[in-house]
C-alpha positions in Angstrom: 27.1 62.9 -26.6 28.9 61.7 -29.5 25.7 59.9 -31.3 23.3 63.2 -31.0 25.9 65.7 -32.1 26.5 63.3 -35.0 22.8 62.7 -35.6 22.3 66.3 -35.5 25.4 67.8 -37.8 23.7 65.0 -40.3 20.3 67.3 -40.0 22.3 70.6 -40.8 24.5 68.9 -44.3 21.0 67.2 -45.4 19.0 71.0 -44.4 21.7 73.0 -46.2 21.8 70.4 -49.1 25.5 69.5 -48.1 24.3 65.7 -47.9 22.2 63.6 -49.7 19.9 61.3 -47.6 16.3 60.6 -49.1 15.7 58.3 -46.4 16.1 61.3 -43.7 14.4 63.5 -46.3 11.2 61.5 -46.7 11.2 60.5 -42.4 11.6 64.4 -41.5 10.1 66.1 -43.6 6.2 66.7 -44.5 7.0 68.2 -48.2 10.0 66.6 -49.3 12.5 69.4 -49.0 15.0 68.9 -47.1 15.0 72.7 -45.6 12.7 71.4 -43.7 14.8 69.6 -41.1 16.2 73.0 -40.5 13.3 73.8 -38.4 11.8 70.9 -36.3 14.3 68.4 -36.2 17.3 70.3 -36.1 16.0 72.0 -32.8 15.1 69.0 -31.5 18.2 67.5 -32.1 20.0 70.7 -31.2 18.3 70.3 -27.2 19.4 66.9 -27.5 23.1 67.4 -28.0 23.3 70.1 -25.2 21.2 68.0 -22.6 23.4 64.8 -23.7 26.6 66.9 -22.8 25.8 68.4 -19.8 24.4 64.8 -18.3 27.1 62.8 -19.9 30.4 64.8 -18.5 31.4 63.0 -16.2 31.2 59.5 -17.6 34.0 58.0 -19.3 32.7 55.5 -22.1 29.4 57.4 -23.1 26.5 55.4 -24.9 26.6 52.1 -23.9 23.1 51.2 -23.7 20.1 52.6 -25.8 16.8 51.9 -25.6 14.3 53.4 -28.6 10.6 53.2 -28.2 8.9 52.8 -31.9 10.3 53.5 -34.7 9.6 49.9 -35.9 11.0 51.7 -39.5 14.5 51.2 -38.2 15.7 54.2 -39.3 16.5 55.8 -36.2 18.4 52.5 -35.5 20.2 53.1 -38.5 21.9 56.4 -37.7 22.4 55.5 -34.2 24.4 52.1 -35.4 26.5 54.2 -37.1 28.6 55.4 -33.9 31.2 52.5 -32.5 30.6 53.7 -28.8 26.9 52.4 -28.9 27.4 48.7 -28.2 23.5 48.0 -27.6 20.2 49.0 -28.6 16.9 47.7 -27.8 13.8 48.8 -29.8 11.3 48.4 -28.3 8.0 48.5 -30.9 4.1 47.2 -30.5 3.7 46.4 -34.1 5.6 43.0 -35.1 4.9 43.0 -38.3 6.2 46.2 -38.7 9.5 45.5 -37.2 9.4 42.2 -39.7 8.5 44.1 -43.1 11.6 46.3 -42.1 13.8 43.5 -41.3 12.8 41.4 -44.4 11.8 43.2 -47.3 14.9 43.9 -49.3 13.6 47.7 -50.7 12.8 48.4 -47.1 16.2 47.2 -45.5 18.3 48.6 -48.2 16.6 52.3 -47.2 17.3 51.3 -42.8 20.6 49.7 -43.7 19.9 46.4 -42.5 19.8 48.1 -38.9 17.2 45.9 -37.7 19.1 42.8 -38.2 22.8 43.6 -36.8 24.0 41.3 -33.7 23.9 44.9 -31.7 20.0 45.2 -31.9 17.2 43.8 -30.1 13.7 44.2 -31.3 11.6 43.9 -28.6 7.2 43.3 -30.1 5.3 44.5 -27.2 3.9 47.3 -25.0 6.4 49.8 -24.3 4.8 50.3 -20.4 4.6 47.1 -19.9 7.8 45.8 -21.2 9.5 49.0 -19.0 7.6 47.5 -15.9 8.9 44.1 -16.7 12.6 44.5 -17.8 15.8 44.8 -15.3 17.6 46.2 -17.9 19.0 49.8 -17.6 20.0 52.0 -20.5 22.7 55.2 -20.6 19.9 56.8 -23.0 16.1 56.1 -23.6 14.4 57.8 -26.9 11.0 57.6 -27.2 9.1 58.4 -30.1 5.4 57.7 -29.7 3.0 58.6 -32.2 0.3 61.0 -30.7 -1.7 60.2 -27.4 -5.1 60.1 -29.2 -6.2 56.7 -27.3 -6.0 54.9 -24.0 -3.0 52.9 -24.9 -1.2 55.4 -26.1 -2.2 58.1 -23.5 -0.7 56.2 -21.1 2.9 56.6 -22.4 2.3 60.4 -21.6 1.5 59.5 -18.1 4.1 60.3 -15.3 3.5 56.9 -13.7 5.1 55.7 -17.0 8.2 58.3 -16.7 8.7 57.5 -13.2 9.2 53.9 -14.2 11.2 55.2 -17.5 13.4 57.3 -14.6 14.2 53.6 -12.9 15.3 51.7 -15.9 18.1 54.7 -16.6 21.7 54.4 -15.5 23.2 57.2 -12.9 23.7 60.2 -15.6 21.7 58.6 -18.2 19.0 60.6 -19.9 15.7 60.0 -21.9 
């Protein structure tokens, strides 16, 4: 529970102006102000924290696995990197050259941190569903981050054929 409560106290010092981080500013926000993150993401991280607590009590070691579908940007990655109980993350993206331009283009890795690139992350360039129906790999926490179902392919990651395989790739008490 560590990773969202720290994601999350990061939302309220950047909302309240306690912490400077344009990177967050310019992901969360649609105006550039940073009060912004008070509202949405905040919540949203918020729900995450308590559902990560009351799921996680009874294991000892926390995060071991994550699994983040999108967010080819790496900036999710970034502040999920920054907690030592996370020892792996997959992301899993459709769009290789986005997951390249962030891990090569200096301007763009100094704003991720490099996330992209550290020994703890795989980068996984295919379909989330069918990657999911593929893998035997099982994660303590799955975030997914899809843009908006406005075509087949993406529609599909809404579907609850694609949660119930999302449900068997999670580890007992994990949470996506």
């Amino acid at each position: 529970a560590l990773v969202p409560l720290g994601i999350t106290a990061q939302f309220v010092m950047v909302g309240f102006g306690l912490m400077k981080d344009d990177a967050a500013v310019k992901a969360m926000t649609r105006h550039g102000d940073p009060k912004e993150i008070l509202r949405g993401p905040l919540y949203y991280g918020l729900v995450f924290v308590v559902r990560a607590a009351v799921f996680w009590r009874h294991s000892p070691v926390g995060i071991v696995a994550l699994m983040l579908m999108c967010g080819g940007d790496g900036l999710a990655v970034r502040e999920i990197l920054k907690y030592p109980g996370v020892s792996s993350v997959t992301l899993v993206d459709l769009d290789p050259e986005m997951t390249r331009l962030f891990s090569a283009n200096p301007t763009l890795t100094r704003i991720n941190g490099g996330a992209l690139t550290d020994p703890r992350v795989t980068v996984i360039n295919e379909d989330a569903f069918m990657w999911l129906d593929r893998t035997v790999d099982v994660f303590d926490v799955v975030i997914a981050d899809f843009p908006d179902p406005h075509n087949f392919s993406l529609g599909k990651l809404y579907s609850r054929s694609f949660y119930r395989l999302l449900k068997s790739r999670l580890a007992p008490n994990g949470l996506a």
